[in-house]
DOSEMI-498482 format. One record per residue (C-alpha): x, y, z; residue in one letter. Coordinates in steps of 0.5 Angstrom, whole numbers. Layout:
BEGIN
<tordo><xx>X</xx><yy>Y</yy><zz>Z</zz><r>a</r></tordo>
...
***
This chain:
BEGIN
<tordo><xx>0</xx><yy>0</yy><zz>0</zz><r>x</r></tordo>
<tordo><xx>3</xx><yy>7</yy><zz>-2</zz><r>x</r></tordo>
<tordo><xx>4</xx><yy>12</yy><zz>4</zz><r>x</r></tordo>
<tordo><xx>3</xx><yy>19</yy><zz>6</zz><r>x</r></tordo>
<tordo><xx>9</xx><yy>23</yy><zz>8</zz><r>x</r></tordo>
<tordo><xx>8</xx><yy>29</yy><zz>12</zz><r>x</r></tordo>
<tordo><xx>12</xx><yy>35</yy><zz>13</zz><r>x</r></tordo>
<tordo><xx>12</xx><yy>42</yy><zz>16</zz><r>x</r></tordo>
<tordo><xx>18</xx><yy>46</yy><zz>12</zz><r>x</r></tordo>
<tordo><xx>21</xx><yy>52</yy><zz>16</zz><r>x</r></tordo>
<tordo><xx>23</xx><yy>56</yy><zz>10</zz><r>x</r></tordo>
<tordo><xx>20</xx><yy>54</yy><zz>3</zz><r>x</r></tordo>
<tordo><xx>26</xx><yy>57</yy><zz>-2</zz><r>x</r></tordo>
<tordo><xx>25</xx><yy>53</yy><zz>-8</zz><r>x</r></tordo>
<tordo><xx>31</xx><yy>48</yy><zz>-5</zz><r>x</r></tordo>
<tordo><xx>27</xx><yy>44</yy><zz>-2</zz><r>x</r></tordo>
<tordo><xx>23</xx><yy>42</yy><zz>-5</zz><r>x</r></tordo>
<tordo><xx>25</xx><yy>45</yy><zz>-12</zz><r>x</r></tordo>
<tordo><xx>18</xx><yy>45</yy><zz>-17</zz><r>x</r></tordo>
<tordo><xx>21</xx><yy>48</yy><zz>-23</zz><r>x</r></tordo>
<tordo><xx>22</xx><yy>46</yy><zz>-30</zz><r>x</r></tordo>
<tordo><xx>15</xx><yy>41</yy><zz>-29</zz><r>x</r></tordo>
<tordo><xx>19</xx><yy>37</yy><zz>-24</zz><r>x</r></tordo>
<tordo><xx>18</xx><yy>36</yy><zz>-18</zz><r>x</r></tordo>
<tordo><xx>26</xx><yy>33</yy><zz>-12</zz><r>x</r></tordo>
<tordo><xx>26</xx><yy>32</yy><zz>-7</zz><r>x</r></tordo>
<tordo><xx>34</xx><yy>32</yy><zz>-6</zz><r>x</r></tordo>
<tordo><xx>37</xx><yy>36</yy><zz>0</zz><r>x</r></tordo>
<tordo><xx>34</xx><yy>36</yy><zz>7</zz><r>x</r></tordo>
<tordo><xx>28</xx><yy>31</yy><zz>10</zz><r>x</r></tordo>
<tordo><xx>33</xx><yy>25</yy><zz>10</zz><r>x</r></tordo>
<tordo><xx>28</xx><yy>21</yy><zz>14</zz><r>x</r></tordo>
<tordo><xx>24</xx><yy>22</yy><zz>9</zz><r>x</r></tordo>
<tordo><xx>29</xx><yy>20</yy><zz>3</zz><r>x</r></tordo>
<tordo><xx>31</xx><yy>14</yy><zz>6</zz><r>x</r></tordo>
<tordo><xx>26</xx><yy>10</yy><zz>6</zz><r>x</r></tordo>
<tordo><xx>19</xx><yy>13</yy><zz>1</zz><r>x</r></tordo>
<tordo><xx>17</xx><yy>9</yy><zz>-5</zz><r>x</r></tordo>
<tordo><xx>15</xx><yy>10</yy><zz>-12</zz><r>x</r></tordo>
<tordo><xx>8</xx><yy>11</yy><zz>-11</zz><r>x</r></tordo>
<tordo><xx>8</xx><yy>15</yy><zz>-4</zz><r>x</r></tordo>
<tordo><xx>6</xx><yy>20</yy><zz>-4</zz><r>x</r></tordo>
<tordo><xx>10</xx><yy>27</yy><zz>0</zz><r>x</r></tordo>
<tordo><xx>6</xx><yy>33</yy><zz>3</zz><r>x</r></tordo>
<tordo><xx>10</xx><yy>39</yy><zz>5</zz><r>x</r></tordo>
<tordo><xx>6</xx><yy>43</yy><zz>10</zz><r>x</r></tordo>
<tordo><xx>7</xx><yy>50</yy><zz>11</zz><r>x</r></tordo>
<tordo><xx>10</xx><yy>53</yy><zz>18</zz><r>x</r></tordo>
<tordo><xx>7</xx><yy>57</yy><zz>23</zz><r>x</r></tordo>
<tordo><xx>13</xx><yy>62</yy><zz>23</zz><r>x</r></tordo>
<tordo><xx>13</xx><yy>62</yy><zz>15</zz><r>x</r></tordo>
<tordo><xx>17</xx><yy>68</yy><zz>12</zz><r>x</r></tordo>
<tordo><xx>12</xx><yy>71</yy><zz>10</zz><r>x</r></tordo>
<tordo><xx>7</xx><yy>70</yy><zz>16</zz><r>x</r></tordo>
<tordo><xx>2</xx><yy>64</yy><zz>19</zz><r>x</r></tordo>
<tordo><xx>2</xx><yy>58</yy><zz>14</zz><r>x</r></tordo>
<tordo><xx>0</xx><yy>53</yy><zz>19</zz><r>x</r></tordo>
<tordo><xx>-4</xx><yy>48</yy><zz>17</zz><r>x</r></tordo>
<tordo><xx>-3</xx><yy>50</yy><zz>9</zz><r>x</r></tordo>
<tordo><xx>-2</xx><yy>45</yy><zz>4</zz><r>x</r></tordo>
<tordo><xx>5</xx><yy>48</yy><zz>1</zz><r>x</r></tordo>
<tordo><xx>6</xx><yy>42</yy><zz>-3</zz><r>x</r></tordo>
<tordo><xx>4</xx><yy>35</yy><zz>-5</zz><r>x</r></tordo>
<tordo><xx>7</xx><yy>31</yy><zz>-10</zz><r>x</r></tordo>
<tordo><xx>7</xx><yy>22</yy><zz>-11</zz><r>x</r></tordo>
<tordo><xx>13</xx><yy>20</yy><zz>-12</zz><r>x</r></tordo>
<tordo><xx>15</xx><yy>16</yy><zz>-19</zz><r>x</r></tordo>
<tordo><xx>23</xx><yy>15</yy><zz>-19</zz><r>x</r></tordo>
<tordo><xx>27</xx><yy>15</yy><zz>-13</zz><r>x</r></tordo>
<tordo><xx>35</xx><yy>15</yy><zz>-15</zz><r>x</r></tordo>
<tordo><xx>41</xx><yy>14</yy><zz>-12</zz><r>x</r></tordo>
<tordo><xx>44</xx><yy>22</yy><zz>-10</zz><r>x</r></tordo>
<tordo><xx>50</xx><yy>19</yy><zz>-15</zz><r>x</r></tordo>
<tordo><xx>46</xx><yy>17</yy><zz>-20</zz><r>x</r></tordo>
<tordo><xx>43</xx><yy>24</yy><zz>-19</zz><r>x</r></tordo>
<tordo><xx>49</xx><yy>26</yy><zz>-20</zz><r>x</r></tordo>
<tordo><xx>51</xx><yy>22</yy><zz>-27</zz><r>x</r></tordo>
<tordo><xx>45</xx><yy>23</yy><zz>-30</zz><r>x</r></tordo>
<tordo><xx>43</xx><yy>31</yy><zz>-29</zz><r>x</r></tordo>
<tordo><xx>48</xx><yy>34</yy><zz>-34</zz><r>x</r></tordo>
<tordo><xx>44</xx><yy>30</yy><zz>-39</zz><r>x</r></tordo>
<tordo><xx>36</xx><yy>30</yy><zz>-37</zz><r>x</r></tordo>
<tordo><xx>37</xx><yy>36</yy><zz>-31</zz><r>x</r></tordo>
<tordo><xx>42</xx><yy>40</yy><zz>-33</zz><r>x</r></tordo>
<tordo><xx>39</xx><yy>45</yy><zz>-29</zz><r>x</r></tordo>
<tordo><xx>39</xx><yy>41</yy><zz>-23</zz><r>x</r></tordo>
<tordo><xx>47</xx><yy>43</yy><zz>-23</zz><r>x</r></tordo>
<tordo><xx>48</xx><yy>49</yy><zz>-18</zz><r>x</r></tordo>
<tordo><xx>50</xx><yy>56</yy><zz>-22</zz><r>x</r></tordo>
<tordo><xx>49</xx><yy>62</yy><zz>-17</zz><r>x</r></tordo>
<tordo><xx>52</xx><yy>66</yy><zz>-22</zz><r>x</r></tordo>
<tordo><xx>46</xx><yy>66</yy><zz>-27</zz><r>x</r></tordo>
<tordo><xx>40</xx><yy>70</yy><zz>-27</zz><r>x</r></tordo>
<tordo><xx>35</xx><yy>65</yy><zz>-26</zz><r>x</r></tordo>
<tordo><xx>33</xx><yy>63</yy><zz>-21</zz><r>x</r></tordo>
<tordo><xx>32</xx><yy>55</yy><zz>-22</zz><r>x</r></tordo>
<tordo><xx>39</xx><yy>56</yy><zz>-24</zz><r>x</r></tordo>
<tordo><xx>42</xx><yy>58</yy><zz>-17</zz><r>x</r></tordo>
<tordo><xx>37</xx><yy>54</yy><zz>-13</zz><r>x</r></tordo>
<tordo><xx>39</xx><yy>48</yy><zz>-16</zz><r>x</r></tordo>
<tordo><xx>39</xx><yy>41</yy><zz>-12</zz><r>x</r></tordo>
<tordo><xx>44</xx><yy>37</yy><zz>-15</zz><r>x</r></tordo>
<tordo><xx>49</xx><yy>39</yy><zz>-10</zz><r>x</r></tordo>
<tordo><xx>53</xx><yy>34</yy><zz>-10</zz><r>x</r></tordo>
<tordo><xx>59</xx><yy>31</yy><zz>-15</zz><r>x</r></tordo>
<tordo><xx>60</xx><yy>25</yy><zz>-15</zz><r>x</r></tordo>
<tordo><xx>67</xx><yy>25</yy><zz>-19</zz><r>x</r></tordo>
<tordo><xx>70</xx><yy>25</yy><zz>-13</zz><r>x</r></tordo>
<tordo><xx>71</xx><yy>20</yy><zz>-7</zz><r>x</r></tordo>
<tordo><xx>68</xx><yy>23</yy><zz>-1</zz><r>x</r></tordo>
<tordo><xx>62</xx><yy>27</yy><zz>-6</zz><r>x</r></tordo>
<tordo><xx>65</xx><yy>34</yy><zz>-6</zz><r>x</r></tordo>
<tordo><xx>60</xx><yy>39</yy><zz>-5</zz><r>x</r></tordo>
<tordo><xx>58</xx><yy>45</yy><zz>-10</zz><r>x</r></tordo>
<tordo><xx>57</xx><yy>52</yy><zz>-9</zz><r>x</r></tordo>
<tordo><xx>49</xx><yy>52</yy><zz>-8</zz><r>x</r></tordo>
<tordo><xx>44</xx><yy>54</yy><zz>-2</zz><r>x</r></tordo>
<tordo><xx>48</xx><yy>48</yy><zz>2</zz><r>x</r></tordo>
<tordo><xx>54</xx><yy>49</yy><zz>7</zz><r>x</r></tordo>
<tordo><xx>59</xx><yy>44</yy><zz>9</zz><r>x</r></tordo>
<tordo><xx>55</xx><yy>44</yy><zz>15</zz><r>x</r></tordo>
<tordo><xx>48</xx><yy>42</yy><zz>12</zz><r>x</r></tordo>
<tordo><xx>52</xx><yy>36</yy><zz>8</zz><r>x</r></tordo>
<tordo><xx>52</xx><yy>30</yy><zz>13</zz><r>x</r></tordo>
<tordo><xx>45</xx><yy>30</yy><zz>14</zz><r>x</r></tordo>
<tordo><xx>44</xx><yy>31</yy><zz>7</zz><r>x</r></tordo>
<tordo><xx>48</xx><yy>25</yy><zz>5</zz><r>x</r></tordo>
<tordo><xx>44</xx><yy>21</yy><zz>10</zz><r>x</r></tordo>
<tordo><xx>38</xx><yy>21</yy><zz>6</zz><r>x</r></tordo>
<tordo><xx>41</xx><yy>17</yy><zz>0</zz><r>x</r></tordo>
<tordo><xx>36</xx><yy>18</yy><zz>-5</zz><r>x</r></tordo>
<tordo><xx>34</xx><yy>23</yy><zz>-9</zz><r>x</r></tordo>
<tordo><xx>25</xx><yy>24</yy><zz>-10</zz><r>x</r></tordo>
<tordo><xx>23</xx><yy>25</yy><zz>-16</zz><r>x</r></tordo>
<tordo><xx>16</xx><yy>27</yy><zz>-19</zz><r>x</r></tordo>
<tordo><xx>13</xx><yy>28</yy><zz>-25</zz><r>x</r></tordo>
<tordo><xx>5</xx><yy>29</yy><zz>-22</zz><r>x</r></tordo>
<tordo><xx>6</xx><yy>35</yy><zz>-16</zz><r>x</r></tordo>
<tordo><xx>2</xx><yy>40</yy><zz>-14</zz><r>x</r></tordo>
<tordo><xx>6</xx><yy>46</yy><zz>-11</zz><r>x</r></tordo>
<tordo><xx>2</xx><yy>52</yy><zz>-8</zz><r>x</r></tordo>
<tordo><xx>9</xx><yy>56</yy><zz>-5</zz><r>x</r></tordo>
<tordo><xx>7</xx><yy>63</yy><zz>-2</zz><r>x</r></tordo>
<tordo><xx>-1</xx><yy>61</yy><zz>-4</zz><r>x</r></tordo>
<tordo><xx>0</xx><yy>55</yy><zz>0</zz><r>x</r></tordo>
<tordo><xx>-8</xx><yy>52</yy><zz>1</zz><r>x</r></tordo>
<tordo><xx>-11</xx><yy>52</yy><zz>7</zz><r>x</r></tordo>
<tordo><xx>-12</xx><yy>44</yy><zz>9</zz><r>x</r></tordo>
<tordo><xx>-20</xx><yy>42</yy><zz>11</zz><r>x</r></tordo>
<tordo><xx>-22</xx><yy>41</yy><zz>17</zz><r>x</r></tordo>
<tordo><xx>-21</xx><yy>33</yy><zz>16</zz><r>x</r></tordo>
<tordo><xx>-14</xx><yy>33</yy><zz>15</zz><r>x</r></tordo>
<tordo><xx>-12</xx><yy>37</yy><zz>21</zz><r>x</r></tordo>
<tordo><xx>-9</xx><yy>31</yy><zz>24</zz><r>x</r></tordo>
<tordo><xx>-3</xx><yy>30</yy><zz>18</zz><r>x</r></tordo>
<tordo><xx>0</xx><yy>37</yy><zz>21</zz><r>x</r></tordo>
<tordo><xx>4</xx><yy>38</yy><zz>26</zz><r>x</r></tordo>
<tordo><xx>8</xx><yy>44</yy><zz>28</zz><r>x</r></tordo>
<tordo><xx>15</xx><yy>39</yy><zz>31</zz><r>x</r></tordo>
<tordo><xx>22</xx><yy>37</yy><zz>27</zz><r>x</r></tordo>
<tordo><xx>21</xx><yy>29</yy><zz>22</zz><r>x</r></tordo>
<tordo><xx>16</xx><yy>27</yy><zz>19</zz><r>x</r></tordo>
<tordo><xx>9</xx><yy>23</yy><zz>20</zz><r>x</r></tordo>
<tordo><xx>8</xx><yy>17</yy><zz>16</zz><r>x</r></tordo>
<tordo><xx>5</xx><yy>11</yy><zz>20</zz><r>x</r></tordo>
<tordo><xx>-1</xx><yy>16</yy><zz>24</zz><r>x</r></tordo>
<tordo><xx>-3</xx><yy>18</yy><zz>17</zz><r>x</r></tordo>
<tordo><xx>-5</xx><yy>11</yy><zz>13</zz><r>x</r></tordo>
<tordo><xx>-12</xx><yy>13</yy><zz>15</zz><r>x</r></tordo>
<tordo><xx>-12</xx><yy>20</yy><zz>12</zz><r>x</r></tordo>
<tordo><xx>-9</xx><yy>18</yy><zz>5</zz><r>x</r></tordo>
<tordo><xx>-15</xx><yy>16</yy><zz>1</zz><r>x</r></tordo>
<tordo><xx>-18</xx><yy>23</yy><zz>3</zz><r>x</r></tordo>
<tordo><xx>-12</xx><yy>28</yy><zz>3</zz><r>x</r></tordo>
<tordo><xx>-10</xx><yy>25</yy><zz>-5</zz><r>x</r></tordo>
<tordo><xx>-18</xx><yy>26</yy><zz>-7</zz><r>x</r></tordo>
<tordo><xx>-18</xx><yy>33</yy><zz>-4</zz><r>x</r></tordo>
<tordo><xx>-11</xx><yy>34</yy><zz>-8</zz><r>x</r></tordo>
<tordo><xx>-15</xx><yy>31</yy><zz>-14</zz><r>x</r></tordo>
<tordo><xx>-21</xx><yy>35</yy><zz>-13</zz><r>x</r></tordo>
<tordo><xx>-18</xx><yy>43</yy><zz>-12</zz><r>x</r></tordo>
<tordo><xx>-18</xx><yy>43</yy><zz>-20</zz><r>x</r></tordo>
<tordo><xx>-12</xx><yy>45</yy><zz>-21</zz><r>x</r></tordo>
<tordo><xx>-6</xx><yy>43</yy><zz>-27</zz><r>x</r></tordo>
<tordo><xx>-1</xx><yy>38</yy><zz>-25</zz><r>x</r></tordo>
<tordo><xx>6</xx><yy>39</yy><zz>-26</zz><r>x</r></tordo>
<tordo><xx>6</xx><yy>46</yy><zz>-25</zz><r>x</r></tordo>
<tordo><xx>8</xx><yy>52</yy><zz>-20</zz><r>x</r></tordo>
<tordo><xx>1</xx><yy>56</yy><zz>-18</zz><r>x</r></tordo>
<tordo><xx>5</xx><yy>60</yy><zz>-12</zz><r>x</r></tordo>
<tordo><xx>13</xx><yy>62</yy><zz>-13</zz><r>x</r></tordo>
<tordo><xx>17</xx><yy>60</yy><zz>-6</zz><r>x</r></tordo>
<tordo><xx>16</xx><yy>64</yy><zz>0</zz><r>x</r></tordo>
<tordo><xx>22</xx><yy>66</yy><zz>2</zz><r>x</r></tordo>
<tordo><xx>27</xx><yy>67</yy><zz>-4</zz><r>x</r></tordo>
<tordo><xx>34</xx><yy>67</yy><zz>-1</zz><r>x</r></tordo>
<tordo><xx>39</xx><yy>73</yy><zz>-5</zz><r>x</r></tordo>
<tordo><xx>46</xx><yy>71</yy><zz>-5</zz><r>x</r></tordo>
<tordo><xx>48</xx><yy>76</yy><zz>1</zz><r>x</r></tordo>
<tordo><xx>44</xx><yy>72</yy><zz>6</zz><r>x</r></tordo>
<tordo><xx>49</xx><yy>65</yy><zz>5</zz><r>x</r></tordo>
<tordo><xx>53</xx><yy>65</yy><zz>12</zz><r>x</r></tordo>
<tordo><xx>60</xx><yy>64</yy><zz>11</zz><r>x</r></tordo>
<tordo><xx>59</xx><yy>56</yy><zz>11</zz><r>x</r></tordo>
<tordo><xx>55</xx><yy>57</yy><zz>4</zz><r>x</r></tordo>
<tordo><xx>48</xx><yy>55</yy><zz>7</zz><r>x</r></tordo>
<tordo><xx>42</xx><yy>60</yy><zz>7</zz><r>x</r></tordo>
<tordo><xx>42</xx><yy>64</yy><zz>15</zz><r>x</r></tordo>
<tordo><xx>35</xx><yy>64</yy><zz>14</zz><r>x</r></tordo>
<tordo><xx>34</xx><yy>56</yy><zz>14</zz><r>x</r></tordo>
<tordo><xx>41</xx><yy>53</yy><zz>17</zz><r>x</r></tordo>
<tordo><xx>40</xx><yy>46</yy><zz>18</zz><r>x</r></tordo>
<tordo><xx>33</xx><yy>42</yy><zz>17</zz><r>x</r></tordo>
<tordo><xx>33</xx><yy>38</yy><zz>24</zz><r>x</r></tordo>
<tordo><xx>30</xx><yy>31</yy><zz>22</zz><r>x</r></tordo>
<tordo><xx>27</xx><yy>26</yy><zz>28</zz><r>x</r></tordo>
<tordo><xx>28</xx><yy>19</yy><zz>24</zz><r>x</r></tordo>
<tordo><xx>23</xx><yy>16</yy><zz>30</zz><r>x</r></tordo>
<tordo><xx>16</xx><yy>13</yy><zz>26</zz><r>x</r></tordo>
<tordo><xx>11</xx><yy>18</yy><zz>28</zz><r>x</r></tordo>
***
């Protein structure tokens, strides 16, 4: 049976999850989450109390059912071919460029990390998830994020990790609920809450306004 994962996202910078170019990863943070989710899983990032931009609790940022999930090395073999703007470039004027997710070269032993919204002190944890999430049937919401009904008010919470085992008996609403909103799949309908500009990265390269993504990895 697929499961739901669910999340609240600290800050929502379009890192992680990154929606651009009408795809869906899932390639940095929520290690927990990485580590052990299916194809056919499906991933809801919910919004934080203490957004950017104001209260998103309960709000939908993100949803999307996981169709490929890959190695962070096998990421990074075929990104310069199927997803070449996956690969970091904090010069570039777009935006999807700067924040791209492949920010790990495994051309090297250890994996070397590119310049990007990542610092050295964000790279253990980032490892520790191994696997890349991949969808092509997402819906992102971003600073639109959508108030959850009522119904679906368990699958939040406000705490570090995630909830995967406490969300099997909501998993057929949430998915008719995303269904039935009406909206176009595999397409950004809200921009990121917080766009980082390149003078908030801190010395270590990671972004000051998110730091670490905790993870309590203990099923919930």
């Amino acid at each position: 049976m697929p499961q739901l994962f669910t999340y609240t996202i600290p800050v929502d910078d379009g890192a992680a999850p990154n929606p651009f170019r009408g795809i869906c990863t899932l390639a940095i943070c929520k290690p927990g989450i990485r580590r052990v989710a299916k194809k056919g899983d499906w991933v809801a990032g919910l919004g934080s109390k203490n957004a950017p931009s104001g209260d998103l609790s309960k709000r939908l940022v993100y949803a999307m059912r996981i169709g490929e999930v890959i190695s962070l090395k096998d990421y990074d073999q075929r990104a310069p071919t199927e997803w070449p703007d996956r690969i970091p470039n904090i010069q570039s004027a777009d935006l999807w460029e700067r924040l791209g997710d492949c920010i790990y070269d495994y051309s090297r032993r250890p994996p070397t990390q590119r310049p990007g919204v990542h610092g050295l002190g964000n790279i253990e944890t980032d490892l520790s998830g191994k696997n890349v999430l991949i969808s092509r049937d997402f819906y992102y919401l971003g600073n639109r994020a959508i108030k959850l009904p009522k119904n679906l008010h368990p699958i939040c919470h406000q705490t570090q990790g995630h909830r995967k085992n406490s969300n099997a008996a909501y998993f057929e609403q949430f998915v008719a609920w995303v269904r039935g909103l009406g909206l176009a799949p595999n397409q950004m309908h809200g921009w990121p809450d917080y766009i980082p500009s390149w003078s908030s990265i801190d010395s270590s390269g990671a972004c000051s306004a998110r730091k670490l993504d905790g993870e309590v990895d203990a099923p919930c």
